[in-house]
C-alpha positions as CSV (number, residue, x, y, z in Angstrom):
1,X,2.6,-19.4,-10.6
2,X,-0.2,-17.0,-10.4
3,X,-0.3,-12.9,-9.3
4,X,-1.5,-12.4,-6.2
5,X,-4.1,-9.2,-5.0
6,X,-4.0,-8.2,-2.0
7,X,-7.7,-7.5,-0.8
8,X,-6.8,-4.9,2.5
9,X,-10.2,-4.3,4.5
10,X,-10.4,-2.0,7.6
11,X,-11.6,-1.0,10.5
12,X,-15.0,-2.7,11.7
13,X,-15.1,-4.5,8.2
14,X,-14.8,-8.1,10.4
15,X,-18.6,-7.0,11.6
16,X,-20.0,-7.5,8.1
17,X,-23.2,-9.2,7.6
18,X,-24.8,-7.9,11.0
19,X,-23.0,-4.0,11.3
20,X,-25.5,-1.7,9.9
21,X,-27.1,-4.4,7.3
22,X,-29.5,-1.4,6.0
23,X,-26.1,0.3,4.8
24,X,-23.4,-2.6,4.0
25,X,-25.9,-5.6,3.8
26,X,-25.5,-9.2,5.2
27,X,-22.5,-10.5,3.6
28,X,-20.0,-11.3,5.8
29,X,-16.5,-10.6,5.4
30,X,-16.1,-14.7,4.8
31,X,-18.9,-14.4,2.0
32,X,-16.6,-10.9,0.3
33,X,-13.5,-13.1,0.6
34,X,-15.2,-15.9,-0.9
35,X,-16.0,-13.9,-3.6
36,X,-12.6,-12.1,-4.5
37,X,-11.4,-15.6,-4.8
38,X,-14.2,-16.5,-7.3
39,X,-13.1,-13.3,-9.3
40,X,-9.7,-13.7,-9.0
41,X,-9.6,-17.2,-10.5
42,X,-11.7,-15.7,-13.4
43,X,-8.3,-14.1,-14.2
44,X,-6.1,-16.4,-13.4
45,X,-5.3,-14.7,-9.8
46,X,-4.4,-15.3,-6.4
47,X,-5.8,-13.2,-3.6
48,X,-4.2,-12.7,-0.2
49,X,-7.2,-11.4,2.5
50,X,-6.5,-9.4,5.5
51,X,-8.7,-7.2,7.6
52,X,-7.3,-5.1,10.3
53,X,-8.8,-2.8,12.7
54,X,-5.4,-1.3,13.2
55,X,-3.8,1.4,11.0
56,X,-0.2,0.8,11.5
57,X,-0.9,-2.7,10.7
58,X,-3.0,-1.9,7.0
59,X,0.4,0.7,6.4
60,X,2.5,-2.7,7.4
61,X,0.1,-5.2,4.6
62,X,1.0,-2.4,1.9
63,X,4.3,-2.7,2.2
64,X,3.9,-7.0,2.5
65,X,2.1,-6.7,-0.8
66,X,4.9,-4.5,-2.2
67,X,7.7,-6.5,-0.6
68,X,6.1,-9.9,-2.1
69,X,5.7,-8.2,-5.5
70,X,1.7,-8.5,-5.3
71,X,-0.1,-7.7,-8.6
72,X,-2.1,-5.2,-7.2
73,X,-4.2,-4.0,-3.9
74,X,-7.8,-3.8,-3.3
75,X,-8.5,-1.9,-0.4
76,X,-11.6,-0.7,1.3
77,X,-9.9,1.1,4.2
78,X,-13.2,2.1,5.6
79,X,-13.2,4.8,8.2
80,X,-9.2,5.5,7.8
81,X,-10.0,6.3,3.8
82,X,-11.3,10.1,5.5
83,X,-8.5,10.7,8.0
84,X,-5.8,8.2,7.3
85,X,-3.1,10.1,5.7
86,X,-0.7,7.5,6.9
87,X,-2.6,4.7,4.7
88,X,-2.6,7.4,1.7
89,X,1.1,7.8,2.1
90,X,2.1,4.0,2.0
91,X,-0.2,3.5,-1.3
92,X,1.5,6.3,-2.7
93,X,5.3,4.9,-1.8
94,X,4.5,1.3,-3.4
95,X,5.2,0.6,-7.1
96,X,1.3,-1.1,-7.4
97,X,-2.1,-0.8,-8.8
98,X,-4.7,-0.2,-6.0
99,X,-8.8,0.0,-6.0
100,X,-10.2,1.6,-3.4
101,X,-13.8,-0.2,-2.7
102,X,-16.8,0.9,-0.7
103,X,-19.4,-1.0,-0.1
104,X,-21.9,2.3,0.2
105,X,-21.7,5.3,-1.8
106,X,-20.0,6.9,0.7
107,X,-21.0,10.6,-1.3
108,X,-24.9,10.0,-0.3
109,X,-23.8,9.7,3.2
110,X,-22.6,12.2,6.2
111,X,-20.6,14.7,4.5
112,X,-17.6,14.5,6.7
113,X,-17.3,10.3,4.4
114,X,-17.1,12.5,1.0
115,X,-13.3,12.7,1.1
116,X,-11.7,10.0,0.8
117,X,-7.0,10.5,1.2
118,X,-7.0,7.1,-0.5
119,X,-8.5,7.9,-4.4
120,X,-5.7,10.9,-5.0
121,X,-3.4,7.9,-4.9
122,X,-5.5,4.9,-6.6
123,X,-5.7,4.3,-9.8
124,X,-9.9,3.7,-9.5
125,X,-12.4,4.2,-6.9
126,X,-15.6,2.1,-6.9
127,X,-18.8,2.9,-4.2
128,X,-22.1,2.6,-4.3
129,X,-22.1,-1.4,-5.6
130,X,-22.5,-3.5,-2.4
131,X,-20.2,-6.0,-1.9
132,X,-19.8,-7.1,-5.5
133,X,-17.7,-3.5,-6.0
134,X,-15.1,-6.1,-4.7
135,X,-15.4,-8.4,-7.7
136,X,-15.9,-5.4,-10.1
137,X,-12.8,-4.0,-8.4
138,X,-10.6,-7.5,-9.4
139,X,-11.8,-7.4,-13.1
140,X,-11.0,-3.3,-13.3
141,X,-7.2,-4.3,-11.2
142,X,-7.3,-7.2,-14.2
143,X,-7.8,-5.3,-16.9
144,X,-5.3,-3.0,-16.3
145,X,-2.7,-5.6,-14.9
146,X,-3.3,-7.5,-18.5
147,X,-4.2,-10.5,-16.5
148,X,-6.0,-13.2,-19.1
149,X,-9.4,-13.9,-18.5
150,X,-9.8,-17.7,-18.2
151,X,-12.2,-18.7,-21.4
């Protein structure tokens, strides 16, 4: 049975492909969870997609992953990263490997973005890469999960 990743995405995330294109481009969230699966089978993975626009509900998904002994988390929390310290707190109380992802490089942008409560608790942070950050993210959560690369 294959490891799953949970790949968390926040607020306004389900407006991908036509919210701000010039900033997170037009892939939609389907297209990003398309291609988490695609990099996830590269290892052998599972992934397990949810986007919420709720914080008590991302805190809830963190402790789903933990309870169903995911592999790891992915998570591009995106507004809650600078002000969620509940979010921070629920990473920090689980046992797993999490990647925090944005799609822009969120320290070119309005200064109050340049903090992030999430990356003191991660074990990487990836910006600046578009959408396929998500797929780096999966082969960095791979490598350090051990997780065999299909040849």
């Amino acid at each position: 049975m294959a490891k799953t990743v949970y790949v968390l995405n926040g607020p306004n995330l389900n407006l991908l492909g036509t919210r701000e294109p010039k900033t997170y481009g037009r892939a939609t969230l389907r297209e990003v969870e398309k291609l988490c699966r695609e990099a996830a089978r590269r290892h052998k993975l599972e992934v397990e997609c949810r986007q919420s626009n709720h914080e008590g509900e991302i805190v809830d998904l963190i402790h789903e992953a933990a309870a169903k002994k995911a592999a790891g988390i992915i998570i591009n929390a995106g507004g809650y990263t600078h002000t969620s310290v509940a979010i921070r707190d629920a990473i920090a109380a689980v046992s797993l490997p999490v990647i925090e992802v944005h799609i822009s490089n969120i320290f070119a942008r309005e200064s109050f973005r340049h903090h992030s409560h999430i990356a003191a608790v991660a074990k990487a942070s990836l910006c600046g890469f578009g959408v396929i950050g998500y797929a780096l993210a999966i082969d960095g959560l791979a490598a350090l999960i051990g997780a065999r690369r299909k040849s």
